[in-house]
Structure formats: C-alpha cells, structure tokens
Backbone of each chain as ProteinMPNN parsed JSONL, in Angstrom:
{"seq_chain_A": "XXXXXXXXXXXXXXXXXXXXXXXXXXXXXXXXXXXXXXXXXXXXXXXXXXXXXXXXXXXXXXXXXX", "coords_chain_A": {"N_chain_A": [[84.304, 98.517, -14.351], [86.224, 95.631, -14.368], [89.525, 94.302, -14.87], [91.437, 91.64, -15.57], [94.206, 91.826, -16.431], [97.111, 92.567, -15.296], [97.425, 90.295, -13.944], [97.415, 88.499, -16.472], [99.642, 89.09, -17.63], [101.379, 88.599, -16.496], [101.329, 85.743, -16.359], [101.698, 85.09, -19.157], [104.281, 86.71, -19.492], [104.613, 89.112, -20.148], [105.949, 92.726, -20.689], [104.277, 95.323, -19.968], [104.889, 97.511, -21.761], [105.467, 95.941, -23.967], [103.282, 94.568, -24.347], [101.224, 97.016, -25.001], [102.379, 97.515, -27.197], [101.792, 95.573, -28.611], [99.291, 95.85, -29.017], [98.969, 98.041, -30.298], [99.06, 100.746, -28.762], [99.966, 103.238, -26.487], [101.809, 102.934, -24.016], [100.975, 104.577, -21.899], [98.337, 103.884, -22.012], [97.905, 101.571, -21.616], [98.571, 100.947, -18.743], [96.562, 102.561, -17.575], [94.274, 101.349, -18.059], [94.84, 98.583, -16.397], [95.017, 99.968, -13.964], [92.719, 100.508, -13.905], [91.256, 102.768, -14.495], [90.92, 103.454, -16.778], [88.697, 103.017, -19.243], [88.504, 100.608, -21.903], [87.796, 100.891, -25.29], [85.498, 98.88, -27.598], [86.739, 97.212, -29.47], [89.437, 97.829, -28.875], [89.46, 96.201, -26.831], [88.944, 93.608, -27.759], [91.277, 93.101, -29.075], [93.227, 93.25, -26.658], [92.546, 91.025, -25.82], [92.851, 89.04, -27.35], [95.291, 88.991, -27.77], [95.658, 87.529, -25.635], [95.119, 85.541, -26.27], [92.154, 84.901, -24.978], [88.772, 84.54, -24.76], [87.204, 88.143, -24.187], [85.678, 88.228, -22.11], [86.915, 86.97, -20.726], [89.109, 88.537, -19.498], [88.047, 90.852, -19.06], [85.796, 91.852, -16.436], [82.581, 92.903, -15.385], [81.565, 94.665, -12.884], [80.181, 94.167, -9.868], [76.529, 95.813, -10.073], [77.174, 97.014, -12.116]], "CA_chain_A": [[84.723, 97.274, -15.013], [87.419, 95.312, -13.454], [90.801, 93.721, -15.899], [92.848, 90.638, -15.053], [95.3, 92.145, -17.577], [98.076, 92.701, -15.044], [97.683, 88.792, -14.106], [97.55, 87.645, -17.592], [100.448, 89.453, -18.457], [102.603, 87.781, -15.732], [101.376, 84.571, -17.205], [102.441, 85.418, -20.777], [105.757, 86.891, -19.015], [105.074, 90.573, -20.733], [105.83, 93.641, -20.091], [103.44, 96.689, -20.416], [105.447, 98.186, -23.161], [105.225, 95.071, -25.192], [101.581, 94.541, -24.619], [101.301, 98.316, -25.612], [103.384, 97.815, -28.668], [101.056, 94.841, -29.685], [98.101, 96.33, -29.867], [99.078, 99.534, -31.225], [98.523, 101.798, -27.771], [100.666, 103.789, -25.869], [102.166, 102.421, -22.036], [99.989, 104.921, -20.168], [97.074, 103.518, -21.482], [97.582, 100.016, -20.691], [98.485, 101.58, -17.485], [95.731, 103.259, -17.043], [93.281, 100.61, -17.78], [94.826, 97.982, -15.429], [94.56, 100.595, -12.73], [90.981, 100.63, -14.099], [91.337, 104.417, -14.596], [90.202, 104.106, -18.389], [87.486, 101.722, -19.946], [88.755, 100.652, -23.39], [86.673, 100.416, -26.79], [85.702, 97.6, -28.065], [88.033, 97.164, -30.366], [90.596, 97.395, -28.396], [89.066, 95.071, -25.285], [89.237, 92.128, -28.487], [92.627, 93.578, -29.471], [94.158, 92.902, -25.803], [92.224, 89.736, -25.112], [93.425, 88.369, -28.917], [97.077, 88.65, -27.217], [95.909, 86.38, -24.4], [94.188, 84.354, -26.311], [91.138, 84.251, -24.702], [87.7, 85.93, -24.659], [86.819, 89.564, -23.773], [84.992, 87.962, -21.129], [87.975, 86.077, -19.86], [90.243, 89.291, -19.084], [87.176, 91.713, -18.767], [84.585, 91.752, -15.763], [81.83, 93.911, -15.137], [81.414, 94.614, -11.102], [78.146, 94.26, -8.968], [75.738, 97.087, -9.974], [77.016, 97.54, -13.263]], "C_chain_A": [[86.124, 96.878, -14.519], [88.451, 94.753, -14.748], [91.385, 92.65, -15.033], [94.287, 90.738, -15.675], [96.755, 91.708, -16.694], [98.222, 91.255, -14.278], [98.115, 88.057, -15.235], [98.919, 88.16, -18.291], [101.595, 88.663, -17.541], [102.829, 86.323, -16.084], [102.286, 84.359, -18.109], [103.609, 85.832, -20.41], [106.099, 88.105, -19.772], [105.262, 91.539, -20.033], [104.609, 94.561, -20.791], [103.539, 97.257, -21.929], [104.849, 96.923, -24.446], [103.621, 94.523, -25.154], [100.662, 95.944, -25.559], [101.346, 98.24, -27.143], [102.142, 96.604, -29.877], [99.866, 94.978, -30.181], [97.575, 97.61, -30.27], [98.589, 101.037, -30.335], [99.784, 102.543, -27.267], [100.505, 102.711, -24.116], [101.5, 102.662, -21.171], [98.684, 104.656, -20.664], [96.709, 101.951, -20.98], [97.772, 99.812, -19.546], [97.31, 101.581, -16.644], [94.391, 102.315, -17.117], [93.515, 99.142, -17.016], [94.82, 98.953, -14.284], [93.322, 100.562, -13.054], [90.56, 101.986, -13.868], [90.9, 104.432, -16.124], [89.903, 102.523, -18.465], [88.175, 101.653, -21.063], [87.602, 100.603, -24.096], [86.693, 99.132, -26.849], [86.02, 97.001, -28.807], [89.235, 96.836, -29.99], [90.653, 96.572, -26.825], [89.774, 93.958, -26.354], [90.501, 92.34, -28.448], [93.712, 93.2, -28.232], [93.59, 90.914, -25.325], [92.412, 88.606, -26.52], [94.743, 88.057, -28.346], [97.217, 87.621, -26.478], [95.457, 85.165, -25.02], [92.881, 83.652, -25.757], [90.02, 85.603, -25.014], [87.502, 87.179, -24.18], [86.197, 89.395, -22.092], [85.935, 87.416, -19.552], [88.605, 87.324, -19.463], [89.56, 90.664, -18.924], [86.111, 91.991, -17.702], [83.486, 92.911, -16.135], [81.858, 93.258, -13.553], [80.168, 95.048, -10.891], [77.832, 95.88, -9.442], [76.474, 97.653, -11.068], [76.393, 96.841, -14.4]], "O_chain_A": [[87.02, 97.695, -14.306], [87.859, 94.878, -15.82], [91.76, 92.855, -13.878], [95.24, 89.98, -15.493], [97.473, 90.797, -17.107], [99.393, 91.065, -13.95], [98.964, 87.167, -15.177], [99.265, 87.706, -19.382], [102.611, 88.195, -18.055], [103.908, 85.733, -16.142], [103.332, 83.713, -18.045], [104.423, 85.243, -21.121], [107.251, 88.388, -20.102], [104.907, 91.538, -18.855], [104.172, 94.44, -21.935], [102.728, 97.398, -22.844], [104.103, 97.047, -25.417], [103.027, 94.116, -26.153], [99.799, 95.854, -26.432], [100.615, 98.728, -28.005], [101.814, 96.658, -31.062], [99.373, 94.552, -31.225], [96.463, 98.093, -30.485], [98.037, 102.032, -30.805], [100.776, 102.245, -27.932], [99.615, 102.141, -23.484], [101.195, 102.024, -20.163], [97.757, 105.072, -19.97], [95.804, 101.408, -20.346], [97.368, 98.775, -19.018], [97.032, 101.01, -15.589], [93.495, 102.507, -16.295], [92.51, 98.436, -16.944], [94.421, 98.295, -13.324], [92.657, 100.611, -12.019], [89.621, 102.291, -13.133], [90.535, 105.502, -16.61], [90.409, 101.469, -18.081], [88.602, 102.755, -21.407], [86.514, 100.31, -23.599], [87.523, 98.352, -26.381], [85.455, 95.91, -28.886], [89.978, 95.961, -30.434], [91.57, 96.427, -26.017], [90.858, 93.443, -26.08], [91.048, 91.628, -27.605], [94.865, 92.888, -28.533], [94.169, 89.999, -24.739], [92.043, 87.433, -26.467], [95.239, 86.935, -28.451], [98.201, 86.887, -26.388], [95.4, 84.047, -24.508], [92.526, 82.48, -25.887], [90.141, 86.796, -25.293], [87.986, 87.005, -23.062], [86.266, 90.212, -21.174], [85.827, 87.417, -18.325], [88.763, 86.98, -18.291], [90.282, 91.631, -18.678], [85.204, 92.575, -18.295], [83.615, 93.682, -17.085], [82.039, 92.12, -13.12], [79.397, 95.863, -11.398], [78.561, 96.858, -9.273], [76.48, 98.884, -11.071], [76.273, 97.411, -15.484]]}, "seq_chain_B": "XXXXXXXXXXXXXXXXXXXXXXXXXXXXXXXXXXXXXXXXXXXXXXXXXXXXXXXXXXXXXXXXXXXXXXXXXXXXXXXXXXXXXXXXXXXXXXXXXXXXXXXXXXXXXXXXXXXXXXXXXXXXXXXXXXXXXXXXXXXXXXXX", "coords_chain_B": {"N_chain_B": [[94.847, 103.886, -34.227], [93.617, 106.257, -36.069], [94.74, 109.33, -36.676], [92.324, 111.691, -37.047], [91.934, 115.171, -38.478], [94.285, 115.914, -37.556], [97.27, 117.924, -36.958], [100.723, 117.116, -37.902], [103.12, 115.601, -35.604], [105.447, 117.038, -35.494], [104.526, 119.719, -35.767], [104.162, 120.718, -33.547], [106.243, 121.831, -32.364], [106.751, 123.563, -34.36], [104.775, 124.905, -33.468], [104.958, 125.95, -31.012], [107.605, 127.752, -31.295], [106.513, 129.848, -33.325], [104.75, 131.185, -31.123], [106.998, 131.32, -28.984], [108.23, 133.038, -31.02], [106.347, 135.417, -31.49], [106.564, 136.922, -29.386], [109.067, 138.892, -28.906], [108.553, 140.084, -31.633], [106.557, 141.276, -31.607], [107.202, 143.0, -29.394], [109.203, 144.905, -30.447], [107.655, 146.202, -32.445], [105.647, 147.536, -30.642], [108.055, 149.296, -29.004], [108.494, 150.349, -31.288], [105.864, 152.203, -31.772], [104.263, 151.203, -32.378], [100.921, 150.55, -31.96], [98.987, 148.647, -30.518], [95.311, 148.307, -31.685], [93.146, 147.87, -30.099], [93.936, 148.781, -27.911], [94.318, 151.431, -28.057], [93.029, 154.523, -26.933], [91.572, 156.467, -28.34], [90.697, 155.489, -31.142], [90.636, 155.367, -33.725], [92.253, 153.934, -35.426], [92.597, 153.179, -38.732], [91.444, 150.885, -41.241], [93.404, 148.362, -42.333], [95.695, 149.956, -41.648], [99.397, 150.547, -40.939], [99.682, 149.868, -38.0], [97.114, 148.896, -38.132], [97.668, 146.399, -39.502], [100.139, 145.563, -38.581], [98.602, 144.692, -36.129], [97.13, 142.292, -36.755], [99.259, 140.658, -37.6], [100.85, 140.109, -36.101], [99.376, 138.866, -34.061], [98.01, 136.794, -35.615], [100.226, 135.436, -35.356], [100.405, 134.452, -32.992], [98.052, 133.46, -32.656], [97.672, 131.232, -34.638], [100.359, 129.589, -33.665], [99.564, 128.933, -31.251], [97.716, 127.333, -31.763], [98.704, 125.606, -33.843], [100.201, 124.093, -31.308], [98.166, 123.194, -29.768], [96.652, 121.268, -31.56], [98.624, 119.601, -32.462], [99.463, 116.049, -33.44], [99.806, 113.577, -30.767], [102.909, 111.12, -30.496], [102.478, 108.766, -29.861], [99.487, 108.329, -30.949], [96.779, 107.494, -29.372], [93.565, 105.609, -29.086], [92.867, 106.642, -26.282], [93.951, 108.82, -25.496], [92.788, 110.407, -27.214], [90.615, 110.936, -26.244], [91.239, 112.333, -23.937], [91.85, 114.332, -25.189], [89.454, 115.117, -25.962], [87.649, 115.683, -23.795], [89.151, 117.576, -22.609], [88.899, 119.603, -24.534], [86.429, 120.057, -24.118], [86.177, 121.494, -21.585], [87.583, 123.575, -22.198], [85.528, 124.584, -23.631], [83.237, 125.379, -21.536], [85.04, 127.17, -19.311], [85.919, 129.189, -21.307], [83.238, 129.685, -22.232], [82.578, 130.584, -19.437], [84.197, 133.038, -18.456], [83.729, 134.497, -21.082], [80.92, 135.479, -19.829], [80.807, 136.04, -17.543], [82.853, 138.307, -18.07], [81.121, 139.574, -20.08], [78.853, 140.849, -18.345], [80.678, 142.375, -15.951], [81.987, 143.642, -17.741], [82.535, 146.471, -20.291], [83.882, 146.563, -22.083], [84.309, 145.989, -25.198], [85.875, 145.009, -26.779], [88.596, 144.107, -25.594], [87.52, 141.609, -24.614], [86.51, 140.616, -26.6], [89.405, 139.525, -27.493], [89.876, 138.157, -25.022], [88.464, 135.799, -25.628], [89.401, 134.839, -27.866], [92.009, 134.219, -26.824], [91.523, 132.503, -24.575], [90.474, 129.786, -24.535], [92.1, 128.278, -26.21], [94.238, 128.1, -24.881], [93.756, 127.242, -22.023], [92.732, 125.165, -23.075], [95.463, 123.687, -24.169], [96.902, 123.597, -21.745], [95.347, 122.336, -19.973], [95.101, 119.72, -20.881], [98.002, 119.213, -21.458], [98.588, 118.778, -18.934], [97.182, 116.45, -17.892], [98.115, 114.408, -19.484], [100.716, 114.639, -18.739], [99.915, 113.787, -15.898], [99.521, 110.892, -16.308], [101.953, 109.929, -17.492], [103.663, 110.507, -15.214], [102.601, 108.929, -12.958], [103.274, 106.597, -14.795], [105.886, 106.673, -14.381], [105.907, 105.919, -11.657], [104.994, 103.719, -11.603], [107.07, 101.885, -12.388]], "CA_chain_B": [[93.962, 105.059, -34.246], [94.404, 107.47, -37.158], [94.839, 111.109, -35.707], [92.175, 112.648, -37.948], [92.492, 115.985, -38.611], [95.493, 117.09, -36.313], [98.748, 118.056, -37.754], [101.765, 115.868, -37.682], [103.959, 115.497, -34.494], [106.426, 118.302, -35.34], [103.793, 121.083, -35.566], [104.185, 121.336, -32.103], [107.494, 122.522, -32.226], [106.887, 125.007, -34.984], [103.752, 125.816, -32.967], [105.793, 126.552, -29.645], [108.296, 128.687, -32.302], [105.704, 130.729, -33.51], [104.45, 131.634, -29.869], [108.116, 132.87, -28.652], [109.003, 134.457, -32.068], [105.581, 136.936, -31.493], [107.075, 137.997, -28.133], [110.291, 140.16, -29.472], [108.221, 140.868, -32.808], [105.452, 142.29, -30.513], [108.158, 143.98, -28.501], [109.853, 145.622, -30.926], [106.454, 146.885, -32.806], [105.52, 148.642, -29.478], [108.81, 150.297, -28.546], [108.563, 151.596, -32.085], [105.291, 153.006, -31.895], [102.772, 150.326, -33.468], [100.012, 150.725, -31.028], [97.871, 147.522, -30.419], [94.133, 149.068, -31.686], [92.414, 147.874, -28.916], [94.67, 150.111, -26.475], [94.238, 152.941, -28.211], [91.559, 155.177, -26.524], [90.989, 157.13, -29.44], [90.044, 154.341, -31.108], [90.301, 156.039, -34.993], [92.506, 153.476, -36.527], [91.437, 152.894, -39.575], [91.341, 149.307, -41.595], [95.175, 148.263, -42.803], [97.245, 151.346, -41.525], [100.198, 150.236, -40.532], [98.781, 149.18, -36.92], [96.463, 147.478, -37.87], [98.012, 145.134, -40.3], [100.697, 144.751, -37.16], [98.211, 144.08, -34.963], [96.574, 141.43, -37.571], [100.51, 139.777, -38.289], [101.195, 139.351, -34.314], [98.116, 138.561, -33.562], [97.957, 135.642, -36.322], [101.158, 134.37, -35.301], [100.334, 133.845, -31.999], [97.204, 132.287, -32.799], [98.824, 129.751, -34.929], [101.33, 128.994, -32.676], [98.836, 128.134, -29.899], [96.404, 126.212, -32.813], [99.25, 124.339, -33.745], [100.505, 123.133, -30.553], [96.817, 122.5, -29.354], [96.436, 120.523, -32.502], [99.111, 118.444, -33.05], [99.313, 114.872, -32.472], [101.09, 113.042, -30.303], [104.239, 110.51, -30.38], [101.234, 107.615, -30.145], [97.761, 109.145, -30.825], [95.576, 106.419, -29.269], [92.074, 106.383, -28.055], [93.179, 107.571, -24.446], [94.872, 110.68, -25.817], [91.394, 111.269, -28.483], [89.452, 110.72, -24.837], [91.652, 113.179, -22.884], [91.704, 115.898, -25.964], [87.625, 115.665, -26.012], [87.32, 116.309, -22.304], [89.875, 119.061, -22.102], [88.065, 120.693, -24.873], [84.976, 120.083, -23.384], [86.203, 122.254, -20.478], [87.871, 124.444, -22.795], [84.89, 125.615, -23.688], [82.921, 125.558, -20.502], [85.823, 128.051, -19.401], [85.512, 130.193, -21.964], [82.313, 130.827, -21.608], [82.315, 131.136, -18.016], [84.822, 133.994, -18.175], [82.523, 135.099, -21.325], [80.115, 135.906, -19.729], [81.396, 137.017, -16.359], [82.968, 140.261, -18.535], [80.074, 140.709, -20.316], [78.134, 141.136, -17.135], [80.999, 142.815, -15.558], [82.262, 145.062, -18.454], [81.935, 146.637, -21.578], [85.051, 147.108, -23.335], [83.768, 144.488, -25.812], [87.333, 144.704, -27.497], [89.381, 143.004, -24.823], [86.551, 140.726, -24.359], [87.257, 139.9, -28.085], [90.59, 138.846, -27.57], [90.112, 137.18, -24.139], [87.586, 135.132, -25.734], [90.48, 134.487, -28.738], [92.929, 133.078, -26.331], [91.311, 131.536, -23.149], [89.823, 128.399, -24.996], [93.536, 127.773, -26.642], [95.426, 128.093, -23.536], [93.716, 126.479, -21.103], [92.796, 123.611, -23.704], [96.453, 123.178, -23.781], [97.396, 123.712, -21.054], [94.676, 120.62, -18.967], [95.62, 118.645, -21.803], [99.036, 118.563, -21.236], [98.467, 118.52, -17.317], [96.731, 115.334, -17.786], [99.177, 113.906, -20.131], [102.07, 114.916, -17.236], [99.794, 112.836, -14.885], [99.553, 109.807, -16.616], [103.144, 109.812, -17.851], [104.099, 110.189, -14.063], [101.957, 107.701, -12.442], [103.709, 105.1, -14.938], [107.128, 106.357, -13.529], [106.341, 105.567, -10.881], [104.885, 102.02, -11.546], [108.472, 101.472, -13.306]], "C_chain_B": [[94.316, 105.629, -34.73], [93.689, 108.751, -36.493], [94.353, 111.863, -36.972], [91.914, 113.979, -37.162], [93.231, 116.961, -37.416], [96.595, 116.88, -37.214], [100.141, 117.049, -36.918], [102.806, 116.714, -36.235], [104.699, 116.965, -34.584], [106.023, 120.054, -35.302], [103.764, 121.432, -34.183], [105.523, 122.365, -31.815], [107.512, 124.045, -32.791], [106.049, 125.69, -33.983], [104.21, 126.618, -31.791], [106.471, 128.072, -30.155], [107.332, 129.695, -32.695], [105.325, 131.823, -32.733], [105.799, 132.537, -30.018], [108.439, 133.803, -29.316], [107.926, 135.636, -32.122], [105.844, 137.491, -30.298], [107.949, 139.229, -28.641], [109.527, 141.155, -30.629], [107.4, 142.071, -32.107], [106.23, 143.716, -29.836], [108.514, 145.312, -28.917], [108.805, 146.541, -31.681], [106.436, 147.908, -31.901], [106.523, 149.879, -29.293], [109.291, 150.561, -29.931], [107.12, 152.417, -33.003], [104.16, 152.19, -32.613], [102.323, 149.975, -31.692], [99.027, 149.206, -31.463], [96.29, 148.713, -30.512], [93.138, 148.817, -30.844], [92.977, 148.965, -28.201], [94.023, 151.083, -26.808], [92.757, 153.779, -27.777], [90.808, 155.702, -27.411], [90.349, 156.022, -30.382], [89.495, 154.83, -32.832], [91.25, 155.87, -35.829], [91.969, 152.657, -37.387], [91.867, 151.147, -40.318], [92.85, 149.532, -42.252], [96.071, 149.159, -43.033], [98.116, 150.229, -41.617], [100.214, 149.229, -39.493], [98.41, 148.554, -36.513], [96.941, 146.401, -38.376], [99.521, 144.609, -39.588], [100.594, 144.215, -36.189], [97.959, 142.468, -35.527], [97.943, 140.641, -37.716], [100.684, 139.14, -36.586], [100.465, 138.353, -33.9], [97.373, 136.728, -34.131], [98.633, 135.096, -36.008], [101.093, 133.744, -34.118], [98.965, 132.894, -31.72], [97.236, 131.023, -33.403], [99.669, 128.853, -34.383], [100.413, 128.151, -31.839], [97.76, 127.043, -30.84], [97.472, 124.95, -33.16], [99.913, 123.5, -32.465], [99.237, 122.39, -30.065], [96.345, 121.112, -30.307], [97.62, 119.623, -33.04], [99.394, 117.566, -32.613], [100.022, 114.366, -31.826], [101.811, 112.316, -30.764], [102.763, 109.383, -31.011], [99.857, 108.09, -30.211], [97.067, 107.777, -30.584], [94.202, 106.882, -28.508], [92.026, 107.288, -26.946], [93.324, 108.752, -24.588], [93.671, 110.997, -26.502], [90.621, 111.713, -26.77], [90.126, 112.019, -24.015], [91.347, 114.704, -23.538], [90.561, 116.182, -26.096], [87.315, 115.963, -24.53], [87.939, 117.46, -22.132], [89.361, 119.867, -22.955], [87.295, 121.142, -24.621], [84.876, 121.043, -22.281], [86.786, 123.204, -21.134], [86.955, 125.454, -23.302], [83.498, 126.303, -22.923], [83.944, 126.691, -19.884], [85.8, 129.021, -20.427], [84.743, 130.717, -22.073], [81.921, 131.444, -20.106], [82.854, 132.527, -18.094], [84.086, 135.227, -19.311], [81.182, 136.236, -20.726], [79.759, 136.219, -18.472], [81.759, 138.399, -17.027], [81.991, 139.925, -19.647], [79.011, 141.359, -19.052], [78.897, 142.285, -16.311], [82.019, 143.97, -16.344], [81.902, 145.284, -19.41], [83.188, 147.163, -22.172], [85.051, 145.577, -24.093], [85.47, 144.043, -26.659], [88.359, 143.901, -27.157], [88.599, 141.684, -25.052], [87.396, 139.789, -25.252], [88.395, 138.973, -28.316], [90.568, 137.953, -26.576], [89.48, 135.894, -24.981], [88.661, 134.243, -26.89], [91.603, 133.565, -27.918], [92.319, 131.753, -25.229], [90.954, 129.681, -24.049], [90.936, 127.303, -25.354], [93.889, 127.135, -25.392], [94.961, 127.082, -22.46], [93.534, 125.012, -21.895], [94.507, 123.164, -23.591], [96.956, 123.153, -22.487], [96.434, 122.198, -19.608], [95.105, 119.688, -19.628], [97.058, 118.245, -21.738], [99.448, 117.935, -19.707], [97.816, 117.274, -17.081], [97.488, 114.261, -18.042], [100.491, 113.648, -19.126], [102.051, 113.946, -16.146], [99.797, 111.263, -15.089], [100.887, 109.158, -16.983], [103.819, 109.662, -16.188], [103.976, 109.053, -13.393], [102.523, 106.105, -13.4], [105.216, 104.951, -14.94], [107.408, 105.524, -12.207], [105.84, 103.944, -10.43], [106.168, 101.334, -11.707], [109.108, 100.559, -11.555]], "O_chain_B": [[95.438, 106.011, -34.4], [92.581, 109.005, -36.02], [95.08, 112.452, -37.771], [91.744, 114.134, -35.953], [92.997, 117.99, -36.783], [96.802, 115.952, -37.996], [100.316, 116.553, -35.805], [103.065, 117.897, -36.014], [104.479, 117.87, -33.78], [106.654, 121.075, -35.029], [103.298, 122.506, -33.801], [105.596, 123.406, -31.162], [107.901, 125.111, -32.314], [106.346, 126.816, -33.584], [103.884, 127.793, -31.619], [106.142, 129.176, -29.722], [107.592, 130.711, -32.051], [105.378, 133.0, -33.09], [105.992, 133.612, -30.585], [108.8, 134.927, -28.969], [108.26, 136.706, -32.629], [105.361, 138.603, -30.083], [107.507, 140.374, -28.739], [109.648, 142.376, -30.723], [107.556, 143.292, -32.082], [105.941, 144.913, -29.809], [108.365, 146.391, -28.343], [109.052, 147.743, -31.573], [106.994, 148.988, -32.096], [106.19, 151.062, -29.359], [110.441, 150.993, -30.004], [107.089, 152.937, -34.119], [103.297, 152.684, -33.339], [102.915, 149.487, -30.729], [98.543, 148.919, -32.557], [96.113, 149.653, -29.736], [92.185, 149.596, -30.843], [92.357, 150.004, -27.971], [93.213, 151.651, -26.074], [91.652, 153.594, -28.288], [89.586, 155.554, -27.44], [89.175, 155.797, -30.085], [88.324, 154.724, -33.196], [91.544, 156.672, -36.715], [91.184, 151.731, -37.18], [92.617, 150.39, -39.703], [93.33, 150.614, -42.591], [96.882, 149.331, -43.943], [97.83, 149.171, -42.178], [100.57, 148.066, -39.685], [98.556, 147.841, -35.52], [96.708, 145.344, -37.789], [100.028, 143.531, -39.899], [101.373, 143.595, -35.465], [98.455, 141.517, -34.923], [97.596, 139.528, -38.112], [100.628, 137.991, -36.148], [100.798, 137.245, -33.48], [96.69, 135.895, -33.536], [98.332, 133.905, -36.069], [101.589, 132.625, -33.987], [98.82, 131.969, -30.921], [96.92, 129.956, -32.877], [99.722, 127.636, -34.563], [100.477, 126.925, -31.742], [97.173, 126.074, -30.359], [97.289, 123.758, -32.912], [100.132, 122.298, -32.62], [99.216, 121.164, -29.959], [95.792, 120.122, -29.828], [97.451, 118.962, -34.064], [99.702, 117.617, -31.423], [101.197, 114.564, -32.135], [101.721, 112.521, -31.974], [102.265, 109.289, -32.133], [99.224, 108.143, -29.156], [96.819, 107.024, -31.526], [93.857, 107.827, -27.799], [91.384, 108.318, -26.742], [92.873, 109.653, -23.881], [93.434, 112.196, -26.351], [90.214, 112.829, -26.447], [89.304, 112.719, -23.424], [90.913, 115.73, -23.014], [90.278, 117.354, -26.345], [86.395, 116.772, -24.41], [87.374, 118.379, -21.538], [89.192, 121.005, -22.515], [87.07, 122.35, -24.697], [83.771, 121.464, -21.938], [86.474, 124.217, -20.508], [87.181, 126.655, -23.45], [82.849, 127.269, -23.326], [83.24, 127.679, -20.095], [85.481, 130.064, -19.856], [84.767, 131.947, -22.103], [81.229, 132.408, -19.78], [82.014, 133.379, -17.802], [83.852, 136.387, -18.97], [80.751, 137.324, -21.109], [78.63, 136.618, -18.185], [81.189, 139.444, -16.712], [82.675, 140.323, -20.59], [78.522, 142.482, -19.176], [78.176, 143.189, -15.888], [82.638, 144.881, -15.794], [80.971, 144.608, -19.847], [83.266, 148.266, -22.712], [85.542, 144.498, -23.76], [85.922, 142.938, -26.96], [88.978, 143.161, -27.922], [89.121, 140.761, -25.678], [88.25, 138.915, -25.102], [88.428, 137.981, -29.043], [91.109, 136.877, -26.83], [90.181, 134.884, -24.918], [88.708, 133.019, -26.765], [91.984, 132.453, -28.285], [92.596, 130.556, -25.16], [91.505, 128.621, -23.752], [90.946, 126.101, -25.086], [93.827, 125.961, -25.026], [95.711, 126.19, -22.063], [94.032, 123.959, -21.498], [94.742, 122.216, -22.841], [97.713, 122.186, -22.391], [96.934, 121.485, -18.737], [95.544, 118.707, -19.028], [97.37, 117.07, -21.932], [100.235, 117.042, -19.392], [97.87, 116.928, -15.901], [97.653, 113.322, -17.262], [101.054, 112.578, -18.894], [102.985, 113.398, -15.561], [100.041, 110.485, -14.167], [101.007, 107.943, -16.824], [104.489, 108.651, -15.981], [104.891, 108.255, -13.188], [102.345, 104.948, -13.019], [105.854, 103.941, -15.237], [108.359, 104.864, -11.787], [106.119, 103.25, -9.452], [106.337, 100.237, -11.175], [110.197, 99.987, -11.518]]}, "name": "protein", "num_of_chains": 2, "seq": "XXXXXXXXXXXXXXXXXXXXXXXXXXXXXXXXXXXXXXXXXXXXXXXXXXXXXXXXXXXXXXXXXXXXXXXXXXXXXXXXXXXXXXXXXXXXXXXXXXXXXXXXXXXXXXXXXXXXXXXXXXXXXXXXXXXXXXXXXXXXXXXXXXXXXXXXXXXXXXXXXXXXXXXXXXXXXXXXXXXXXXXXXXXXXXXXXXXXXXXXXXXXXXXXXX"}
C-alpha cells in the first residue's frame, strides 16, 4: 500500500512530530508508514486522513496486484 | 492506544534494578556457601533449607526484573510498538522452543533445561524488541 502522507504534509506545512502528536502516535511510526515499512489500522488510516482533510482513499493507495 | 495489561513506564527501571541488584546478592550467597540446587551433584536438598529458599529469592528477583522490563510500556505505546511486541514474542517463543528441544534431544540434565527454558523466552523477547525499537528510532535520525 503506497501513502501520499509525506506530500500532504508539505502541503499542510507539518512536520512529522506534529502529525504524530495529532493523531496520538509516536514519530517512528509516521516514519515508518511513509517509508511504507508499516500498514496502519483503520482507525488510524481515518485518523491521519481526518488531519488532511480528505478521504482514506485520497492519502491511501493500494498498488497493482494488491 | 491503551497499553493493556503492561506496567507503567517506570517499571522498566525498577525492572533493570532488580536484574543488577541479583548479581552481588547471587554473588555474595555463593562465596558464602548457598549452593544453587541445580549444581549440586548430590542433588539431596531438601524443600526450604536455606538453599533452596536462596535459590527461590534470586531466582524470583531476576525473573521479575526481566518480566518487568519485558513488560513495561513505552514513552508512546502505539499500535507499531503492540505490532513489534507481538512479533518479537512470536519469535520469543519460536526460540525457545527451538533451543527446547535441541537439549532435550541433546541432553538430560532436565534441571538446567528448566531454567534455560525460564530465561531464553525473556531475554531474547527483550532483547529483538528493543533491537527493533533501536532501528526505527535510528532510521528517523537519520531522516532528521
């Protein structure tokens, strides 16, 4: 599953930490799931794509052959 | 994410504390003659000599120690960290039985066994678990 996170956050003009901080995670995992090294829940997919304001869909892919 | 049942942040500390303070206690037991009852060849101490209820005090404290650092939560307990502590257990106890059941195959002093089987699961659970933790904490030094 791919993220536009570390686009949408340049948008919004955040940092990591404060994306972190807003939806109640730690740094290395919002890290770790724009490297696309960890899948989130779905809980916390809405929870980061609530920050952007847009859908799950909008800041979430799925990639060919999944 | 509520960090059920793990003990609060600072149990790690005591839990560390625990660990070093059964080194010296241990120490000093030995070089005054309290025999660990596994060692002993003879093997004809009896239930709460002395001994044993030194082996049973050490023996608790260092299992505590290693239960509470294994078990307590982190700074931020979030999913990632629940996800890393169910995989490293997961191999925690894949490892344990591997080595299981390598010395039973390859010995029979079921007594050590006993105890390997008492620590390995701890130790290495902490010990991937924090080695994971180390890597992820690095890798966002060096995003910085």
């Amino acid at each position: 599953m791919k993220n536009n996170i570390r686009i949408e956050r340049a948008v919004k003009n955040i940092t990591q930490a404060e994306l972190a901080e807003q939806v109640g995670v730690s740094r290395q995992t919002i890290n770790s799931i724009e490297s696309n090294k960890y899948v989130p829940s779905t809980v916390l997919a809405l929870k980061i794509a609530r920050v952007f304001g847009k859908p799950v869909e909008g800041i979430f892919l799925l990639e060919d052959g999944e | 994410m509520k960090p059920h049942l793990l003990f609060p942040y600072w149990c790690r500390y005591l839990g560390w504390g625990l660990v070093i303070a059964h080194i010296p206690i241990s120490m000093i037991g030995r070089m005054n003659g309290m025999i660990n009852p596994l060692d002993n060849s003879a093997g004809n101490t009896g239930l709460f000599t002395g001994e044993h209820l030194f082996f049973i005090g050490t023996t608790l404290l260092m299992a505590l120690g290693l239960f509470f650092v294994a078990f307590a939560s982190e700074k931020i307990e979030d999913e990632q960290i629940w996800h890393v502590r169910l995989d490293s257990l997961r191999w925690a106890i894949y490892v344990n039985y591997l080595v299981l059941i390598i010395s039973l195959i390859f010995a029979n002093d079921t007594a050590h066994i006993l105890e390997l089987n008492l620590w390995v699961p701890l130790i290495f659970f902490i010990i991937r678990f924090r080695w994971v933790i180390f890597r992820l904490t690095r890798t966002l030094s060096r995003e910085k």
